[in-house]
MDTraj code that builds the backbone (N, CA, C; nanometers):
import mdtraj as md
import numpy as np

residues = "UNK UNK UNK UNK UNK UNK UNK UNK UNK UNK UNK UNK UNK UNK UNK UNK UNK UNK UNK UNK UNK UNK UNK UNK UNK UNK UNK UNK UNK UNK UNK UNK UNK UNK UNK UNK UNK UNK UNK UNK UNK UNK UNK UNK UNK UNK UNK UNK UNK UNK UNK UNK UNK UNK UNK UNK UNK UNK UNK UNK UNK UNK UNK UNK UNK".split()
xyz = np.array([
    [0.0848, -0.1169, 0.0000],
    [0.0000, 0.0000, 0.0000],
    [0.0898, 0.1237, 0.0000],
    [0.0804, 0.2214, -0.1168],
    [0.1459, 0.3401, -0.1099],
    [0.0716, 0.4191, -0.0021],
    [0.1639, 0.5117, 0.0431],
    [0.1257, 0.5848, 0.1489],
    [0.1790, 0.7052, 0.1576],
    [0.1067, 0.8488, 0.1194],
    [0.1882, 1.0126, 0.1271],
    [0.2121, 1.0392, 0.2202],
    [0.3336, 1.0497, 0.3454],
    [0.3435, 1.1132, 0.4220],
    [0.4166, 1.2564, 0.4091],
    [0.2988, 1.3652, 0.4387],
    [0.3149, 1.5345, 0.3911],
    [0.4127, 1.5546, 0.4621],
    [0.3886, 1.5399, 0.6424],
    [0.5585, 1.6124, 0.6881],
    [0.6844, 1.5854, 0.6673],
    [0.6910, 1.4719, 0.6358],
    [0.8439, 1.4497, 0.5707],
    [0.8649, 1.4574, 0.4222],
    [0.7288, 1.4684, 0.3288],
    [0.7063, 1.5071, 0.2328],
    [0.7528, 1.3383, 0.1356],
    [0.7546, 1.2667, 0.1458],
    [0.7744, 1.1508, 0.0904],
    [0.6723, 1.0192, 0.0765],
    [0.6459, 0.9080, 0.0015],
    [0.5868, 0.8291, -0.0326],
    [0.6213, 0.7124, 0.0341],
    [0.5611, 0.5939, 0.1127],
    [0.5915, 0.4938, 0.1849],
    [0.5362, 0.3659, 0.1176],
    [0.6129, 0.2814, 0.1545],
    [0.5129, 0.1532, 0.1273],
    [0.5299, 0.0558, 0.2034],
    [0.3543, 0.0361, 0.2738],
    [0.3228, -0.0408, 0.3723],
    [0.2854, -0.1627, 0.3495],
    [0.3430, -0.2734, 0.3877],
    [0.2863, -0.4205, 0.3484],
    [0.2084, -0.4580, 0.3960],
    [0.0465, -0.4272, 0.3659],
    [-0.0471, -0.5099, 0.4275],
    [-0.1522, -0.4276, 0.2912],
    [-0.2391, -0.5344, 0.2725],
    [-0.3479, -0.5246, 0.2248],
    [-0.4638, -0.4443, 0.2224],
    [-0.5484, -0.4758, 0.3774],
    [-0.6331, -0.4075, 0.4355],
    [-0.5769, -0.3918, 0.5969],
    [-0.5582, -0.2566, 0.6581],
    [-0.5603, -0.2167, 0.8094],
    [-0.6197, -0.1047, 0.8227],
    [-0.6654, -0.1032, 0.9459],
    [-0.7021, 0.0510, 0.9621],
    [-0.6053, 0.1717, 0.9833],
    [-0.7119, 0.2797, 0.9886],
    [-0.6392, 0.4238, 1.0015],
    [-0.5311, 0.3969, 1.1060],
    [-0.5888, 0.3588, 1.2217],
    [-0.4934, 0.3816, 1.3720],
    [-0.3994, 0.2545, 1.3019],
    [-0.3806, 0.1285, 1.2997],
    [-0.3198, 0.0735, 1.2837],
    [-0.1922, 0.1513, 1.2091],
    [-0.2124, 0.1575, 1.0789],
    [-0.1610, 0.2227, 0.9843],
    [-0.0822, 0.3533, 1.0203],
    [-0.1098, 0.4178, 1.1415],
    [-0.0362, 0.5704, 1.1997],
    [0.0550, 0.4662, 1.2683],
    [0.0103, 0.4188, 1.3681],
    [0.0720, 0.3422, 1.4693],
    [0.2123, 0.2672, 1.3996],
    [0.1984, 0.2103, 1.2987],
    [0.2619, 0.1158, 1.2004],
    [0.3665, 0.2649, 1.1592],
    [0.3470, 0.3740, 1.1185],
    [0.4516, 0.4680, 1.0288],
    [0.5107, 0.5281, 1.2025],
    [0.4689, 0.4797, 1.2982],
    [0.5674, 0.5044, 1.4199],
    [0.4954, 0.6610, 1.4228],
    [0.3666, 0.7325, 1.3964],
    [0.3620, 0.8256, 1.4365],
    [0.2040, 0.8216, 1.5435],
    [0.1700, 0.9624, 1.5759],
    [0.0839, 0.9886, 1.7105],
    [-0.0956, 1.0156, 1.6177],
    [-0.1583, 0.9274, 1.6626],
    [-0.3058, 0.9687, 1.5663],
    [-0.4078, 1.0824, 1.6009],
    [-0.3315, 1.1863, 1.7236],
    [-0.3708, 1.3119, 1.7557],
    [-0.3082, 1.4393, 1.6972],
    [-0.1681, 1.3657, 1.6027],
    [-0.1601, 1.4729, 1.5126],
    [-0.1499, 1.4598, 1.3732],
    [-0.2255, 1.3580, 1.3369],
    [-0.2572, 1.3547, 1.1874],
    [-0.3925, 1.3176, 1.1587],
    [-0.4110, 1.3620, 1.0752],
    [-0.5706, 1.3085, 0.9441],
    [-0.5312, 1.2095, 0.8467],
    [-0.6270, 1.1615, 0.8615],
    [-0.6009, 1.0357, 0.6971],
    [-0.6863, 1.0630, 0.6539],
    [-0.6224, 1.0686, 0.5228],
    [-0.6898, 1.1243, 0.4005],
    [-0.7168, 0.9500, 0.2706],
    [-0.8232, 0.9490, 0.2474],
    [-0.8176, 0.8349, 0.1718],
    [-0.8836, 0.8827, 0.0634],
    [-0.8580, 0.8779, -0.0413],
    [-0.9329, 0.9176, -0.1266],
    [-0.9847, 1.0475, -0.1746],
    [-0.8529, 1.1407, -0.1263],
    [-0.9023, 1.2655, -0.1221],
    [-1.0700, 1.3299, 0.0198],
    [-1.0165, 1.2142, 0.0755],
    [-1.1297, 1.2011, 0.2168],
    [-1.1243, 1.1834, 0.3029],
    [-1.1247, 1.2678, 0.4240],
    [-1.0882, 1.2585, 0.5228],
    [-1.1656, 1.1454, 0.6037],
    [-1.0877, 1.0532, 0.6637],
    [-1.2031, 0.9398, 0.7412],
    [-1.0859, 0.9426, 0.9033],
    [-1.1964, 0.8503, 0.9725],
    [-1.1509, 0.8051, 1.0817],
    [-1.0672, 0.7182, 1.1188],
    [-1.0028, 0.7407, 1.2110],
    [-0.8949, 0.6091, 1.2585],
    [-0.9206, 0.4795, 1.2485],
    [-1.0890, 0.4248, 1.2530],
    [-1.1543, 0.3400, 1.2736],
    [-1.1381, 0.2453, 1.1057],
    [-1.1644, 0.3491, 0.9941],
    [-1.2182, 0.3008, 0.8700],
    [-1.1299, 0.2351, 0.8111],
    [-1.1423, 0.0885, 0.7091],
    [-1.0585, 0.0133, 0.6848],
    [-0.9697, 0.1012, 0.5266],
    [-0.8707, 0.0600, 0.5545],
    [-0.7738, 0.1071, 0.4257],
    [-0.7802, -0.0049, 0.3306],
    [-0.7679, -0.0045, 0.2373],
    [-0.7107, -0.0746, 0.1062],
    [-0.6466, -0.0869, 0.0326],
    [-0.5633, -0.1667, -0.0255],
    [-0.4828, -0.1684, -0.1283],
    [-0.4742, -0.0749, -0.2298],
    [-0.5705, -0.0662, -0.3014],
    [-0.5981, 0.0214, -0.4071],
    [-0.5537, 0.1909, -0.3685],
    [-0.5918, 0.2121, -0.2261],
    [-0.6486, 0.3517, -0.2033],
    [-0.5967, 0.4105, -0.2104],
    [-0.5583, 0.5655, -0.2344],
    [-0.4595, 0.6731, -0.1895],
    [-0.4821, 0.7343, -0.0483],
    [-0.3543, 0.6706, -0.0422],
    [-0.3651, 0.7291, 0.1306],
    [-0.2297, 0.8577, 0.1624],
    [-0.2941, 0.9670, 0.1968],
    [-0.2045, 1.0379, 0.2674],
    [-0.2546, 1.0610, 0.3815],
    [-0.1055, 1.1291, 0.4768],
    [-0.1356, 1.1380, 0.6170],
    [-0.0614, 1.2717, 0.6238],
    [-0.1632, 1.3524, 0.6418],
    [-0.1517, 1.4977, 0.6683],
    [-0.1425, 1.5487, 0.8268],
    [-0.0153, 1.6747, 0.8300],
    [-0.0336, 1.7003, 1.0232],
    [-0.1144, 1.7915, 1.0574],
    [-0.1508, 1.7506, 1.1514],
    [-0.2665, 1.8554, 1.2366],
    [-0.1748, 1.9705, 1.2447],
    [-0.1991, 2.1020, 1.2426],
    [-0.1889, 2.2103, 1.2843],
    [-0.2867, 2.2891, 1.3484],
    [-0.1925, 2.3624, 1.5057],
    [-0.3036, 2.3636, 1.5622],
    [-0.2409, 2.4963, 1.6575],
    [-0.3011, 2.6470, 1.6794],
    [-0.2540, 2.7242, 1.7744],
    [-0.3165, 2.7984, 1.8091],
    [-0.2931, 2.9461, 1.8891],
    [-0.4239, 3.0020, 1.9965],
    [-0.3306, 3.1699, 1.9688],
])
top = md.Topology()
chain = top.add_chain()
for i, resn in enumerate(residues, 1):
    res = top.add_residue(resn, chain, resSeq=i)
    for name in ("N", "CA", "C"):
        top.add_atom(name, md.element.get_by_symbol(name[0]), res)
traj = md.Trajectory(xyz[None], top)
């Protein structure tokens, strides 16, 4: 599964088929309170299953006061 990761600005590839969002953060060694997954040009939940096919990027939260 290709995978965009924006903050380091590079393309990954994850060996698994189908996992979820959290899996899938957890798996690139990062925190799922500071990113969005984007599948499909769509933002979904940690919960929703990924796929092979999909385009997945993982965009960082930005966040200040």
């Amino acid at each position: 599964m290709q995978v965009f990761i924006e903050r380091e600005k590079k393309n990954v590839v994850v060996d698994a088929d189908k996992i979820d969002g959290l899996m899938l953060v957890k798996q690139l060694g990062l925190l799922i309170g500071e990113v969005l997954i984007v599948r499909n040009n769509e933002i979904v939940t940690e919960d929703v299953l990924l796929e092979k096919g999909d385009e997945i990027k993982i965009l960082s939260v930005i966040s200040g006061g």
